[in-house]
C-alpha positions, 0 to 999 in steps of 0.5 A, a space after each residue: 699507297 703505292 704511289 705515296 711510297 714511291 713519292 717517298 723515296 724520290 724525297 728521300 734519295 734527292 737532297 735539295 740545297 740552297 745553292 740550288 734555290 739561291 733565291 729561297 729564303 732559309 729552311 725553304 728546300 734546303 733539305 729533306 728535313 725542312 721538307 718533311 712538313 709537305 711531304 705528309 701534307 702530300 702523303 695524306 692527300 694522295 690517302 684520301 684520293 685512293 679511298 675516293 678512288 677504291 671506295 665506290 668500287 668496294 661499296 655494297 650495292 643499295 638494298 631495296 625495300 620497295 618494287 624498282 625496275 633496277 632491281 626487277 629485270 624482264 626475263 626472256 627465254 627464246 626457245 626454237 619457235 617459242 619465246 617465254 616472257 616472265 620477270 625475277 629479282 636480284 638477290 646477290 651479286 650474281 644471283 636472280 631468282 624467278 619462277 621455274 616455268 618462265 625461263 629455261 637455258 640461256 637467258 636474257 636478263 634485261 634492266 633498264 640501262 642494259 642487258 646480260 646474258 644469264 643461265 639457269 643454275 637450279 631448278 625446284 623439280 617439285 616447285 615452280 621456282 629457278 634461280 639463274 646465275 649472271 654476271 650482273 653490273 657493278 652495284 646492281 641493287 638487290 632485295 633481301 629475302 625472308 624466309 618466313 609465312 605470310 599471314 592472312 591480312 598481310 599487306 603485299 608488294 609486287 613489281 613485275 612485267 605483265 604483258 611485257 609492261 612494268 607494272 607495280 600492284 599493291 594488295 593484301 593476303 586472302 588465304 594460305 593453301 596447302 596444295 593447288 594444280 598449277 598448269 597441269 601439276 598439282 604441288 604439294 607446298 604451301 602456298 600464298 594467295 593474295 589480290 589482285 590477279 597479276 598476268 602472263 610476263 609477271 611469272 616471277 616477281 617478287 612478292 614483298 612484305 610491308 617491311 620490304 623483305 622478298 617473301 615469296 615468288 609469284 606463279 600463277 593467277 585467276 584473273 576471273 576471280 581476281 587472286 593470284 599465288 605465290 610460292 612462299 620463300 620459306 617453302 618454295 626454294 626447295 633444293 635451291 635454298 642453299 643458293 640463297 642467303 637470307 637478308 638483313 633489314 631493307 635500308 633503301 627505298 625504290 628510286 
């Protein structure tokens, strides 16, 4: 719009006459008057080129409702001599969330056209649950959140990196417990336990529900008995839920 003022004012300061077109026909650029008509034509044009222009950089990004590497990215964590592997899941603009035990410090946030550097903003001190904060890409998809326990029976979605791999699993609620011995710990939440077993590099995927709504946050599996466990979005925040807004509907599918 700001070009279209200073378009104005060069229109309005330079008064063209006819004996400086002495070949134009009468009422062509004999004045400001007879060329108001092109001068709105002008304005309007340049109008619609800055929302053409301004728009997409001020579009919300696409909302995803099925697993999508683009908003699934592979965690890494490069400790000393160690190197942790795990997977989390955009939510906001600059916000990702993963489970607690996957990630720690500095953290490599990879997708598919590229990587960022991000860093652990909150950790649940008695939940395996983290969210990292990042200066994600312009218009990186996110998942909607739902603060809400699954039943068992539900149908469940998860995209993640097991074996450092990009998988998607597909199964169904089996049970809802209320207290399990994680790695040496026992956490005293509610927890989701569906199938199948999902492996190490999935720790932090999220776990969708058939309307494709984040709903929970995998940690663990039992690959011989085929079952893995998620921490609900509901209860497995803790601490950390005020970092996290819940969601409106899903409006896009998985690209």
């Amino acid at each position: 719009m700001e070009a279209g003022k200073y378009l104005q004012r060069i229109f309005q300061r330079r008064v063209f006459t006819r004996s400086c077109l002495p070949d134009a026909p009468v009422g062509y650029a004999s004045g400001v008057k007879d060329f108001q008509p092109f001068l709105w034509v002008a304005l309007v044009l340049i109008a619609l080129s800055a929302v053409l222009l301004i728009g997409p950089a001020f579009a919300a990004s696409p909302i995803l409702a099925m697993p999508d590497r683009r908003g699934i990215p592979q965690l890494v964590t490069r400790e000393r001599d160690v190197i942790r592997y795990g997977t989390g899941f955009v939510v906001g603009p600059e916000t990702v969330l993963t489970a607690k035990h996957a990630v720690a410090g500095a953290v490599e946030i990879i997708f598919p056209t590229g990587k960022v550097t991000g860093h652990v903003q909150c950790r649940a001190p008695d939940r395996d649950t983290a969210v990292i904060a990042a200066r994600l890409p312009k218009s990186t998809p996110r998942y909607r959140v739902a603060f809400r326990t699954l039943a068992v029976g539900e149908l469940v979605r998860i995209g993640g990196y097991p074996g450092r791999t990009w998988t998607v699993a597909a199964g169904r609620v089996t049970n809802v417990i209320k207290t399990a011995i994680l790695s040496g710990r026992r956490i005293n939440t509610p927890m989701i336990v569906f199938k199948p077993a999902l492996h190490q590099g999935a720790s932090g995927s999220p776990v969708l529900d058939a309307r494709g709504y984040v709903v929970g946050i995998f940690i663990a599996s039992n690959p011989p008995e085929n079952y893995s466990i998620a921490l609900p979005i509901t209860t497995g925040l803790g601490p950390c839920r005020p970092l996290v807004k819940e969601g409106a509907a899903p409006t896009a599918t998985a690209g």
